[in-house]
VOBA-1610 file (N, C-alpha, C; in pm, whole numbers, padded with zeros to 5 digits, always signed):
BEGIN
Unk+00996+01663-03272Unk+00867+01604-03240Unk+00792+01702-03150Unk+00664+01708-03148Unk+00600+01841-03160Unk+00505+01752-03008Unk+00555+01842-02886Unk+00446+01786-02765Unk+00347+01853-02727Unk+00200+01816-02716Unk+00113+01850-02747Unk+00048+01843-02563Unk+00013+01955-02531Unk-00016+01969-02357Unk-00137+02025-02315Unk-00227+01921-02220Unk-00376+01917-02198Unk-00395+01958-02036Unk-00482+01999-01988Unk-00481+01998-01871Unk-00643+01964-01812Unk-00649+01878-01726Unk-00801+01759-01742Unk-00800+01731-01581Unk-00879+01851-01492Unk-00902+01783-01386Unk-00812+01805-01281Unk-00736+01909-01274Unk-00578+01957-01226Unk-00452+01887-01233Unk-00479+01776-01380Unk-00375+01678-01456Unk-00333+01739-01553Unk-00203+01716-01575Unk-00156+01754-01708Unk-00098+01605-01773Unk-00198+01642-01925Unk-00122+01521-02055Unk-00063+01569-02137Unk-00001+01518-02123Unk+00187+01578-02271Unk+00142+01455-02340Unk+00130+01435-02492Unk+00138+01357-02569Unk+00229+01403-02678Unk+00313+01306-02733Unk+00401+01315-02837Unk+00353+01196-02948Unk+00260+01277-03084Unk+00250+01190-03161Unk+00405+01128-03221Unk+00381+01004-03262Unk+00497+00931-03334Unk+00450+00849-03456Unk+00525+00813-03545Unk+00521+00777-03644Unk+00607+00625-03689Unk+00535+00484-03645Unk+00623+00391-03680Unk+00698+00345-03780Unk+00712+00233-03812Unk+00822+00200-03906Unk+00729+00212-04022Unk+00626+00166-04018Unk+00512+00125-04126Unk+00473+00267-04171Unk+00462+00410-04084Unk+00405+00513-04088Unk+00298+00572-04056Unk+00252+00430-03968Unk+00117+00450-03908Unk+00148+00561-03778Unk+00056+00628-03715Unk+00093+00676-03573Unk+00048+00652-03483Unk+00064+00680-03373Unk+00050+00698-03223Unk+00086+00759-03161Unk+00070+00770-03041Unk+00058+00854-02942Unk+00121+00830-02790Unk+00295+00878-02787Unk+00306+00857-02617Unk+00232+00966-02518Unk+00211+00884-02433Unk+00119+00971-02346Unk+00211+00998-02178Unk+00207+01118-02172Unk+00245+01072-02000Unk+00181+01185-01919Unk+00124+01144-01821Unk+00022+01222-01707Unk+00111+01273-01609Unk+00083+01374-01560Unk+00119+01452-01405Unk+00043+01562-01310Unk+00010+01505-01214Unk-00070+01651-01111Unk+00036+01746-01175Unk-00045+01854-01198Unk+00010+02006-01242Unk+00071+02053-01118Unk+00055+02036-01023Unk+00151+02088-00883Unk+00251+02038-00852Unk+00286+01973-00936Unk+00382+01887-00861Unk+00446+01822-00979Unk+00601+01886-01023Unk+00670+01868-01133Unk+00750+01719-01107Unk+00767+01689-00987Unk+00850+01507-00906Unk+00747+01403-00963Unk+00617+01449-00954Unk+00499+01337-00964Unk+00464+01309-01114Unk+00542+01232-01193Unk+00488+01205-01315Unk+00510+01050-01344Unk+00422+01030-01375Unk+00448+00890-01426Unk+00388+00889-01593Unk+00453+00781-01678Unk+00392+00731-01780Unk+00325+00613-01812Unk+00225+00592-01803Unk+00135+00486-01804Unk+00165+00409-01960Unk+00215+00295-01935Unk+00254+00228-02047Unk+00090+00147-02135Unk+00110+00197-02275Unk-00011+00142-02303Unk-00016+00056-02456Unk-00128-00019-02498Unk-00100-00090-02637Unk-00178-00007-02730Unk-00157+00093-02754Unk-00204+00236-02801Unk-00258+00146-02997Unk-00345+00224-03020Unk-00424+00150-03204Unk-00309+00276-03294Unk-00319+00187-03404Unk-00232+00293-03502Unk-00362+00385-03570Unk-00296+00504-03648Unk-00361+00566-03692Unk-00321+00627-03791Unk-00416+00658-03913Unk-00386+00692-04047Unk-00270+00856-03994Unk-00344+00921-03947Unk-00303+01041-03925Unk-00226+01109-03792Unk-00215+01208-03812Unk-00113+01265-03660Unk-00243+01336-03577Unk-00356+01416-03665Unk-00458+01422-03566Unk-00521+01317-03486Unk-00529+01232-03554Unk-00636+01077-03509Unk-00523+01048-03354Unk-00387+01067-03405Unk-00316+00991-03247Unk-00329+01081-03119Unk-00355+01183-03180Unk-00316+01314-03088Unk-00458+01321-03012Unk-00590+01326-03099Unk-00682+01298-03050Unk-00728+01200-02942Unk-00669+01075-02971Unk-00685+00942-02900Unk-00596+00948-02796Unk-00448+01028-02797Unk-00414+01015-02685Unk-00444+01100-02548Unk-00496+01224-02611Unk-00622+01284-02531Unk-00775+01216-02464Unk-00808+01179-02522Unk-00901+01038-02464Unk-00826+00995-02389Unk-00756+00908-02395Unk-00694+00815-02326Unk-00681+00887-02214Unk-00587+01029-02226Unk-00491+01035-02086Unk-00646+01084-01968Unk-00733+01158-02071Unk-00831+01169-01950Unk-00937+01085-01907Unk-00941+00917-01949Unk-00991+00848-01909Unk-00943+00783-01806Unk-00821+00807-01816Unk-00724+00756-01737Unk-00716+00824-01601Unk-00725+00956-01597Unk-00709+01033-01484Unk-00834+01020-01403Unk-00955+01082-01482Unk-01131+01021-01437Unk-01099+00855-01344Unk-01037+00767-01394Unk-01049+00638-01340Unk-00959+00654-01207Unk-00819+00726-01205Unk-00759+00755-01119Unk-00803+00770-00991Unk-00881+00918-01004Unk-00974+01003-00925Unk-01038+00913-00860Unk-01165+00847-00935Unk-01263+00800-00897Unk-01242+00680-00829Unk-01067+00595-00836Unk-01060+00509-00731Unk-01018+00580-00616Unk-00972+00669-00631Unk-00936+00714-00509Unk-01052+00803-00419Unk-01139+00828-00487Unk-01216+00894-00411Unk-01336+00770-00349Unk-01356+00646-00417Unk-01395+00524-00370Unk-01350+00385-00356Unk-01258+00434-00250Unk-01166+00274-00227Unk-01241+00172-00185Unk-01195+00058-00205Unk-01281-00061-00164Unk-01225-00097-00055
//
């Protein structure tokens, strides 16, 4: 399985398209500050299927950097 690595904001997204039972795909996603190899978490998600391995790979790129943008931006405006 072929991991596919983004870097968005001094984040890094590793996504590993997958292929379910049906053959539809998706996309695991997991985020980490690039400085810091201890700090990773995987954000568990209800990810859409997709005809293709581009379409998941794509979407899970979206995802991971909407995700990080939202990160940021609470932290840079806490309530």
């Amino acid at each position: 399985m072929q991991t596919h690595v983004f870097e968005h904001r001094g984040y890094e997204i590793a996504l590993q398209p997958q292929q379910n039972a049906y053959g539809a795909w998706q996309a695991k996603v997991s985020v980490r500050h690039a400085d810091s190899p201890v700090a990773e978490f995987r954000p568990e998600t209800v990810q859409p299927e997709w005809l293709t391995q581009g379409e998941a790979v794509r979407d899970g790129i979206e995802w991971g950097t909407r995700f990080i943008d939202h990160k940021l931006e609470a932290l840079q405006n806490p309530i």
